[in-house]
DRENDO-1510 file (C-alpha; in Angstrom, 1 decimal, always signed):
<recs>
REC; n; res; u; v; w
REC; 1; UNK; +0.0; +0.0; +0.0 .
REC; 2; UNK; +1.5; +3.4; -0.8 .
REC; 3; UNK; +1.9; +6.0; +2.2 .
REC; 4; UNK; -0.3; +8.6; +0.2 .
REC; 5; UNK; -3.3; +5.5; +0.1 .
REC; 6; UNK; -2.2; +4.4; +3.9 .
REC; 7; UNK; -2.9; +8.3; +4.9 .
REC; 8; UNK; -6.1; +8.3; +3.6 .
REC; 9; UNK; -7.3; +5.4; +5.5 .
REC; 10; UNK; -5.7; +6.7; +8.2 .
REC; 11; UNK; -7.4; +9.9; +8.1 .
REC; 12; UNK; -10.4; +8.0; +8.3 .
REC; 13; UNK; -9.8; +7.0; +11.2 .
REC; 14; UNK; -8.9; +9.8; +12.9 .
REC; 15; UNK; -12.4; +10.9; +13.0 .
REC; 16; UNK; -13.6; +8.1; +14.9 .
REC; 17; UNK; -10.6; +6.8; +16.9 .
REC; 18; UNK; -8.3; +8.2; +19.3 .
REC; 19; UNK; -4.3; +8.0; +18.7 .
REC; 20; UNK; -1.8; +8.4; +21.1 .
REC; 21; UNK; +1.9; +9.5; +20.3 .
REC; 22; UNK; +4.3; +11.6; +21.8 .
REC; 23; UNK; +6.3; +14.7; +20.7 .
REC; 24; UNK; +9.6; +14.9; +21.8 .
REC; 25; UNK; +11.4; +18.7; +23.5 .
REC; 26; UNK; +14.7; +19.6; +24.3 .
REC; 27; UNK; +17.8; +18.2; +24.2 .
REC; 28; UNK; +20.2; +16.2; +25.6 .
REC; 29; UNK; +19.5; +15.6; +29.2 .
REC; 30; UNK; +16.9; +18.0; +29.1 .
REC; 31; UNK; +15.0; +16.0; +26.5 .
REC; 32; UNK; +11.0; +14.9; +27.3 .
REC; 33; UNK; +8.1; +13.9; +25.7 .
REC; 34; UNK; +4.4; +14.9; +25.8 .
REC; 35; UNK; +2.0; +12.6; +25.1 .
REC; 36; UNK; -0.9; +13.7; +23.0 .
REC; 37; UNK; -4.5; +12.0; +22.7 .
REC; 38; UNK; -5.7; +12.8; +18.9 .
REC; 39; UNK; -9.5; +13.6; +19.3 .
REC; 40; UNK; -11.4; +13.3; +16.2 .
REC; 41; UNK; -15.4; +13.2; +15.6 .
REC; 42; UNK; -15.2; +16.7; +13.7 .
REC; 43; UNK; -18.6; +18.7; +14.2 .
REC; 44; UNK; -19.9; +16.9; +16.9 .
REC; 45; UNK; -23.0; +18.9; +18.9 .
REC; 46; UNK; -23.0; +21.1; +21.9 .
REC; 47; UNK; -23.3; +19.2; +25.2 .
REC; 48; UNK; -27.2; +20.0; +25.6 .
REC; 49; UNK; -27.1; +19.7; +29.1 .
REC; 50; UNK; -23.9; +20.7; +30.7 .
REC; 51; UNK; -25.7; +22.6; +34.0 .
REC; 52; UNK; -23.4; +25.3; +34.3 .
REC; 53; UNK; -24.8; +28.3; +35.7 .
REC; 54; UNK; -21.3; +29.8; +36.9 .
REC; 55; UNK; -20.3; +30.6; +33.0 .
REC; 56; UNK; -21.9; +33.9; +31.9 .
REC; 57; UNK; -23.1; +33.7; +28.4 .
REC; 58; UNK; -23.4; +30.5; +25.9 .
REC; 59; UNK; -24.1; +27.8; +28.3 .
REC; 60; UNK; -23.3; +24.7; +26.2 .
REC; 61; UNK; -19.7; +23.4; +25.6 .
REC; 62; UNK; -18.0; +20.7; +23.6 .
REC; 63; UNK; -18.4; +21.5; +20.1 .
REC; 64; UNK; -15.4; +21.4; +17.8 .
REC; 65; UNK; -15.2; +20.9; +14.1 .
REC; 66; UNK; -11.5; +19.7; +13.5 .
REC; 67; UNK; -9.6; +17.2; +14.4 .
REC; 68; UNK; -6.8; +18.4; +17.5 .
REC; 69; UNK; -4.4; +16.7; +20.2 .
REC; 70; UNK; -4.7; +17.2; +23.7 .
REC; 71; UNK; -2.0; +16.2; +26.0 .
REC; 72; UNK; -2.7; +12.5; +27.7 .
REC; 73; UNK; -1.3; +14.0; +31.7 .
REC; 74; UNK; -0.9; +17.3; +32.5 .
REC; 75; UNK; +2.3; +18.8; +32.4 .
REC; 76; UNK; +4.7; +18.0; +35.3 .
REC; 77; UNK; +7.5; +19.6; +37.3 .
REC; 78; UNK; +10.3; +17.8; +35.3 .
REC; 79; UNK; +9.0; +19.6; +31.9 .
REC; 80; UNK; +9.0; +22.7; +33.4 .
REC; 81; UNK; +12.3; +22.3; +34.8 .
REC; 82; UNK; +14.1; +21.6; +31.2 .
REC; 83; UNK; +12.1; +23.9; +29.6 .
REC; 84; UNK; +13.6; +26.4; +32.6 .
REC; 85; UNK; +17.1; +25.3; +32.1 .
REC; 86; UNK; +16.9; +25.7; +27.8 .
REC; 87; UNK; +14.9; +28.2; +27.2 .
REC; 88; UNK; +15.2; +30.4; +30.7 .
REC; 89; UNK; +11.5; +30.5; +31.5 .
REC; 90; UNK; +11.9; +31.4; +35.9 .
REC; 91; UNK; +8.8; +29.3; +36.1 .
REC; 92; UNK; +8.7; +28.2; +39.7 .
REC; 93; UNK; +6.1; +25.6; +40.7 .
REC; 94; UNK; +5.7; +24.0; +44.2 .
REC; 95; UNK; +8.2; +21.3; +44.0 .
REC; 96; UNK; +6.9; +18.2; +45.2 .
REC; 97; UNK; +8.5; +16.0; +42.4 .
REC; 98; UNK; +9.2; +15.0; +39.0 .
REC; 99; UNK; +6.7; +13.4; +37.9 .
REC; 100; UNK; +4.1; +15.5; +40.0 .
REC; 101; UNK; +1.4; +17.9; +37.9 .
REC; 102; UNK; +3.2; +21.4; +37.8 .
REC; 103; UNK; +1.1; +23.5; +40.0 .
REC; 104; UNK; +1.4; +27.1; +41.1 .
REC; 105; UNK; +1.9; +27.6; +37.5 .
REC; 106; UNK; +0.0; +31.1; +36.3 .
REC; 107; UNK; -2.0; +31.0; +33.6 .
REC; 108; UNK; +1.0; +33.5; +31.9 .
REC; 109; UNK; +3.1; +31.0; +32.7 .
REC; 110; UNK; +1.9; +28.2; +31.0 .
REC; 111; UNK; +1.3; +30.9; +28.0 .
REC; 112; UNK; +5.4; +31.2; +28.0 .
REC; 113; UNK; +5.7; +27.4; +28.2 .
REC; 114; UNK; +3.8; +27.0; +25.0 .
REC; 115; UNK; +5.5; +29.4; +23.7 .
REC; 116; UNK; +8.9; +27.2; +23.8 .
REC; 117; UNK; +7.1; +24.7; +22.8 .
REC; 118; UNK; +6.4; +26.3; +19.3 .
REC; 119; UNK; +9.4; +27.9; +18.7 .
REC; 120; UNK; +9.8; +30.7; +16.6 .
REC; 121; UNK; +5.7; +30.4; +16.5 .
REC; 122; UNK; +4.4; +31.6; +19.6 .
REC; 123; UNK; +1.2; +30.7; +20.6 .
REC; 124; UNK; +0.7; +33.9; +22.5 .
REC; 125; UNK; +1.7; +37.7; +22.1 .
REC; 126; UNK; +4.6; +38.9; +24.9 .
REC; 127; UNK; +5.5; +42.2; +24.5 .
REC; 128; UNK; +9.6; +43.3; +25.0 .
REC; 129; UNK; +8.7; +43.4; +28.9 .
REC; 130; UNK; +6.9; +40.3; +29.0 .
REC; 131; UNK; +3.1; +42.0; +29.1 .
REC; 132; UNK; +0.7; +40.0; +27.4 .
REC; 133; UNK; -0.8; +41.2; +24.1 .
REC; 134; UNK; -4.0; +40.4; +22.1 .
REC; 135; UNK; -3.0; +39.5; +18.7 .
REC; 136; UNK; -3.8; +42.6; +15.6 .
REC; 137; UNK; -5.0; +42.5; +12.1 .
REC; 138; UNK; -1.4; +43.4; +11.1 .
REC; 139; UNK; +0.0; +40.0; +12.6 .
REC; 140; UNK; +0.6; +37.1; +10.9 .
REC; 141; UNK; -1.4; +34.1; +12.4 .
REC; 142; UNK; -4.3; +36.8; +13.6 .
REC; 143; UNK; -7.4; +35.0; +14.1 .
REC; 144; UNK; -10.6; +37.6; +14.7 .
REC; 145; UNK; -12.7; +35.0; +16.3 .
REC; 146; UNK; -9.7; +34.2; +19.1 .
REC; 147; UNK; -7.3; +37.2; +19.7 .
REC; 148; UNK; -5.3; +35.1; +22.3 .
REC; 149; UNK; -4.6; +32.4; +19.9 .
REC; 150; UNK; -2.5; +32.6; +16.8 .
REC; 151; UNK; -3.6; +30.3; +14.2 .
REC; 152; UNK; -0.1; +29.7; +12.6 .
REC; 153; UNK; +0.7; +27.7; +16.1 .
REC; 154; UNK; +1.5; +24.2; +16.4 .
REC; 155; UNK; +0.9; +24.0; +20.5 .
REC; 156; UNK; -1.3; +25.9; +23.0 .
REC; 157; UNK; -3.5; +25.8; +25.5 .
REC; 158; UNK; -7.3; +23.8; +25.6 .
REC; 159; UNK; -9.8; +26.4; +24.6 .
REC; 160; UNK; -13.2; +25.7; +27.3 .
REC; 161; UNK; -14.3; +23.4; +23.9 .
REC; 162; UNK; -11.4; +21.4; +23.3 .
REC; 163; UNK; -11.1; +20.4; +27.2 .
REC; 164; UNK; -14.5; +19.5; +27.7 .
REC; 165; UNK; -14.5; +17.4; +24.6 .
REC; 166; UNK; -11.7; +15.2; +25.9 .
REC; 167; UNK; -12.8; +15.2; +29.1 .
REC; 168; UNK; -16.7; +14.4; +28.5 .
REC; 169; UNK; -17.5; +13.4; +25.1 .
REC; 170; UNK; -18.0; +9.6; +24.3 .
REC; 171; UNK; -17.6; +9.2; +20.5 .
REC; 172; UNK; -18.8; +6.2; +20.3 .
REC; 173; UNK; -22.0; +6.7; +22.2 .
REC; 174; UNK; -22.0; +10.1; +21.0 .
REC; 175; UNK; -22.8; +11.7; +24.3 .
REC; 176; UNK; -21.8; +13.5; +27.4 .
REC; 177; UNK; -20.6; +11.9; +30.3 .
REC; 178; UNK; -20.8; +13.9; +34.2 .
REC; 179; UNK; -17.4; +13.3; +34.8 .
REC; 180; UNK; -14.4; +13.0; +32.6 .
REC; 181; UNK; -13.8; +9.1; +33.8 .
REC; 182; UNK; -16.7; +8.2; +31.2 .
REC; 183; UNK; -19.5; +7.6; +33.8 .
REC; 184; UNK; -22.1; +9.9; +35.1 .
REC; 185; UNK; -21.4; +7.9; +38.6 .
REC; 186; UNK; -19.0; +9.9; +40.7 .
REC; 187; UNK; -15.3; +8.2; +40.4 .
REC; 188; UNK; -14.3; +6.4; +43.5 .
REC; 189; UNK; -11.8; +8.7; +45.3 .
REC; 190; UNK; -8.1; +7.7; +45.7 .
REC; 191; UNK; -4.7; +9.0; +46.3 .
REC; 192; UNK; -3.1; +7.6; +43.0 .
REC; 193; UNK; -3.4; +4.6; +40.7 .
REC; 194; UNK; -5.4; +4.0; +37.1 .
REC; 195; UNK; -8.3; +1.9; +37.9 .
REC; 196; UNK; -11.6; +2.9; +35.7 .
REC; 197; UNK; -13.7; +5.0; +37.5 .
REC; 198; UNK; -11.0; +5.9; +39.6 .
REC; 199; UNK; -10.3; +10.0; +40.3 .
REC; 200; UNK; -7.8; +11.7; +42.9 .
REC; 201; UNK; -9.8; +14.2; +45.2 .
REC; 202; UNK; -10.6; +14.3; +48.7 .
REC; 203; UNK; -7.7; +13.6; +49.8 .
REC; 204; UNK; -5.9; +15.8; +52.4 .
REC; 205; UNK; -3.7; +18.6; +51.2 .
REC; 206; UNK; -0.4; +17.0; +52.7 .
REC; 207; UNK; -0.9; +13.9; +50.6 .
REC; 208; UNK; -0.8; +16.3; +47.7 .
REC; 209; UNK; -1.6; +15.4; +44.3 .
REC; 210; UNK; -0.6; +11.6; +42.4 .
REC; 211; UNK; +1.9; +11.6; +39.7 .
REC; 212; UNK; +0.5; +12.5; +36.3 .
REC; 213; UNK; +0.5; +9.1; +34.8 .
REC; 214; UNK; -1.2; +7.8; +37.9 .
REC; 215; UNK; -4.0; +10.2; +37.9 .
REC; 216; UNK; -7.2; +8.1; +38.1 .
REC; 217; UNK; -9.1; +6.0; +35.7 .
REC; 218; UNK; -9.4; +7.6; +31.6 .
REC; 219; UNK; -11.7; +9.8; +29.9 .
REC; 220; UNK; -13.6; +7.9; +26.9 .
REC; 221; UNK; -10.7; +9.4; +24.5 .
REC; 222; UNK; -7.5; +8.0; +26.6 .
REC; 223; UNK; -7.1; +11.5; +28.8 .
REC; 224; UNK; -6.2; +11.0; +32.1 .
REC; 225; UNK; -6.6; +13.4; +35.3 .
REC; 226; UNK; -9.4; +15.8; +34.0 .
REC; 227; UNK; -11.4; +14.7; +37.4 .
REC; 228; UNK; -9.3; +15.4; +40.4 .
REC; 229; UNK; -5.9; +15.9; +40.6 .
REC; 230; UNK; -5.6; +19.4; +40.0 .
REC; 231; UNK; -7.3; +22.0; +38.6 .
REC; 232; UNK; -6.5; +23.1; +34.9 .
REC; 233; UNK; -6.4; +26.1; +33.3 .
REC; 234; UNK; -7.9; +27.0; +29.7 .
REC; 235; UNK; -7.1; +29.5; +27.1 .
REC; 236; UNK; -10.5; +30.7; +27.0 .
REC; 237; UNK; -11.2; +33.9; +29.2 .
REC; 238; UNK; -13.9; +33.5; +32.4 .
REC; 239; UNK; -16.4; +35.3; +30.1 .
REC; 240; UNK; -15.9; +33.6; +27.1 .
REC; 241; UNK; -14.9; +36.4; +24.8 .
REC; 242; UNK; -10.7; +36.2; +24.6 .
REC; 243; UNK; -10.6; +40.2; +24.7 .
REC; 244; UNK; -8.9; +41.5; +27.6 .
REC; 245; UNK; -5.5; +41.1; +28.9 .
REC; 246; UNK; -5.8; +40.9; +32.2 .
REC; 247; UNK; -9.5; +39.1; +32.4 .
REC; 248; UNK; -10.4; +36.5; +34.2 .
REC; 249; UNK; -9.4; +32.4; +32.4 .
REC; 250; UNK; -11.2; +29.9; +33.1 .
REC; 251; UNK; -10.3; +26.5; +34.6 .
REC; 252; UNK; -12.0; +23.0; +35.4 .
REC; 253; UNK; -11.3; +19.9; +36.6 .
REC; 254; UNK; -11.3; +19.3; +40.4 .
REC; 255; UNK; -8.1; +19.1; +42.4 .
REC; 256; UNK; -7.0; +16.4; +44.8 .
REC; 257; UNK; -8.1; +18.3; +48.1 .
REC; 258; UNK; -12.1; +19.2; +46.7 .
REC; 259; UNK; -15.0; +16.8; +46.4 .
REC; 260; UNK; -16.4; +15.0; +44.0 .
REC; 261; UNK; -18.8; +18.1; +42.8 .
REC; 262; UNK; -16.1; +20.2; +41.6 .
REC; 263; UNK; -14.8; +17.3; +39.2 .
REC; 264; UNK; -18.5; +17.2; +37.5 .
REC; 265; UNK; -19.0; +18.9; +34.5 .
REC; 266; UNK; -20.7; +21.6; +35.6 .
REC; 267; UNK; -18.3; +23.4; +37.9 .
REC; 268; UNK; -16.1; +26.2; +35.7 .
REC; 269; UNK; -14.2; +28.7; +37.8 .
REC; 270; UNK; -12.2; +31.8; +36.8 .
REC; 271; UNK; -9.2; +33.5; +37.9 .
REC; 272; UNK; -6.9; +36.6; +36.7 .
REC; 273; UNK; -4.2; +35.2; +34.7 .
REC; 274; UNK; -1.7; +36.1; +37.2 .
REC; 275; UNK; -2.9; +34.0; +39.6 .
REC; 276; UNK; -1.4; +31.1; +41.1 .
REC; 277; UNK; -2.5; +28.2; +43.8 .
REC; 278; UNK; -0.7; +25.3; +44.6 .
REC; 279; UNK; -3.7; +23.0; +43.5 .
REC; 280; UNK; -3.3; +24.6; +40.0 .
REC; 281; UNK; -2.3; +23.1; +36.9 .
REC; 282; UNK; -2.4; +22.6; +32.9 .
REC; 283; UNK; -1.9; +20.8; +29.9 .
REC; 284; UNK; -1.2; +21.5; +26.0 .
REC; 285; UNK; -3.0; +21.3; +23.0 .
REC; 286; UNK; -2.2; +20.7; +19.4 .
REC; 287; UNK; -2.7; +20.7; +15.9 .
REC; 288; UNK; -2.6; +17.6; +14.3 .
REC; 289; UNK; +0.9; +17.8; +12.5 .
REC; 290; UNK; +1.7; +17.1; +8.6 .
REC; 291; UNK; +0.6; +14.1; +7.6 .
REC; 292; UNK; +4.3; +12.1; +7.1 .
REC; 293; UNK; +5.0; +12.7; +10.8 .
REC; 294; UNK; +1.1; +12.1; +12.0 .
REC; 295; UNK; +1.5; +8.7; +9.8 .
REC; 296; UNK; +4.5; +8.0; +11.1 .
REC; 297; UNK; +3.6; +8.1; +14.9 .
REC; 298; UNK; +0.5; +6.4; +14.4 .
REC; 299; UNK; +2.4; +3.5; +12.8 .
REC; 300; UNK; +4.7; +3.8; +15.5 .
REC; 301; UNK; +1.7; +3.6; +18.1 .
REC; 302; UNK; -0.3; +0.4; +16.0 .
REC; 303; UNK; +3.3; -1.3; +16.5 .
REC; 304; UNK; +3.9; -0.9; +19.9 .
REC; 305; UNK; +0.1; -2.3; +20.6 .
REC; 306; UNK; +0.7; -5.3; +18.1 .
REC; 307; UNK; +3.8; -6.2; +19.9 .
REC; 308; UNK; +2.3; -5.6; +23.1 .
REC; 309; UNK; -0.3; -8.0; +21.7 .
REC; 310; UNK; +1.4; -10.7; +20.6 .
REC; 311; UNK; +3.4; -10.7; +24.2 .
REC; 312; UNK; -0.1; -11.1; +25.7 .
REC; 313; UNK; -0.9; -14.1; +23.7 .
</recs>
């Protein structure tokens, strides 16, 4: 089969099917890799019924008509940490370990992480002194339906549809579930581990949140920790509109010291994009990338399941 024919198929795919693969950062020893979820099922509705009262205007979420990544884990202390040391971020965090979720992170912060991340394409608009700016007609990339966003950027941050998607969307059922552990049954609270149905919260704040990759049970799509855990910032400003500098973002998720009712998709909060809490984190978006290199890490991902497969038989 020719790669041109395989792509096709592939593509396909894509719109039904989730695909994991990782992109690789850095260098040398201060090389790491973020694992990305693709979601697909282009176009699919509005949650009718997401029961959020908190969210001034449009009251239903979910919708997105293209294919995007979203990272598996949030992002963790150890990425920060090379990012720091290559690209000299000064983001601090609260320093509880490696693989912990990076937390205390400002929303400005994890702006100048993505940035990095792109490369000479930031997602986001720093002026000389570091203030962020909404995107102009003039720039290349500007998008008038998002001015935090530019559109020529390969990595940013969820925007309130693209989270809730991967956290609450079943494709195959084509519905919405309560909590992002693909049940409308509250998960079963612990203080790490992967079990279905499983989320970190209510646990006390010197236990602290589990290591990303041992966040709870998945979403429908493969994501893991968007219930409990910690508490993750979107792009999209409190008030949905992406106009103001210093308005209010918006964040979901739960955190590892709250209940089970602020994990359920109905609880969005907002916060200046300054500030920081040690319960808050994030994790990146993406565009799906040129079709060689999407092939080629989907091939990469159907091997590593057939061998794990065949060891299994």
């Amino acid at each position: 089969m020719k790669t041109t024919t395989a792509f096709a198929v592939f593509s396909l795919a894509l719109c039904c099917a989730s695909v994991a693969y990782a992109d690789t950062f850095g260098s040398g020893s201060n090389t790491f890799d973020i694992d990305f979820i693709t979601i697909g099922n282009p176009g699919n509705a509005d949650d009718p019924d997401d029961g959020d009262s908190d969210s001034p205007g449009i009251q239903n979420f979910g919708s997105v008509d293209y294919i995007y990544r979203i990272g598996q884990f949030e992002i963790s202390e150890d990425m920060i940490d090379k990012a720091n040391t290559l690209g000299g971020l000064s983001i601090t965090h609260d320093g509880r370990g490696a693989n912990k979720p990076a937390t205390s992170i400002t929303w400005f912060e994890a702006a100048k992480f993505v940035n990095w991340l792109n490369g000479n394409t930031p997602a986001y608009k720093f002026d000389g002194g570091g203030n962020f700016q909404l995107w102009q007609s003039g720039d290349a990339g500007y998008n008038p339906n998002n001015l935090y966003r530019n559109s020529l950027a390969t990595y940013f941050l969820p925007s309130v549809d693209e989270w809730y998607k991967a956290a609450y969307y079943d494709p195959t059922a084509g519905l919405y579930y309560d909590y992002a552990t693909g049940s409308d049954t509250v998960p079963t609270a612990v203080a790490s581990g992967t079990a279905t149905g499983t989320a970190v919260y209510d646990q006390s704040f010197a236990t602290g949140p589990a290591d990303i990759t041992l966040a709870g049970g998945l979403s429908p799509y493969g994501t893991m920790g968007q219930s409990g855990n910690a508490w993750e910032s979107e792009e999209t400003s409190f008030d949905l509109t992406n106009n103001g500098t210093l308005i209010d973002r918006g964040f979901r998720g739960g955190g590892w010291s709250f209940n089970a009712a602020n994990q359920r998709k109905s609880t969005r909060g907002g916060r200046l994009p300054s500030f920081h809490n040690s319960d808050r984190s994030f994790r990146v978006a993406s565009v799906i990338p040129e079709p060689s290199s999407l092939l080629l890490g989907a091939l990469a991902s159907m091997g590593m399941m057939l061998r794990r497969r065949c060891s299994a038989i």
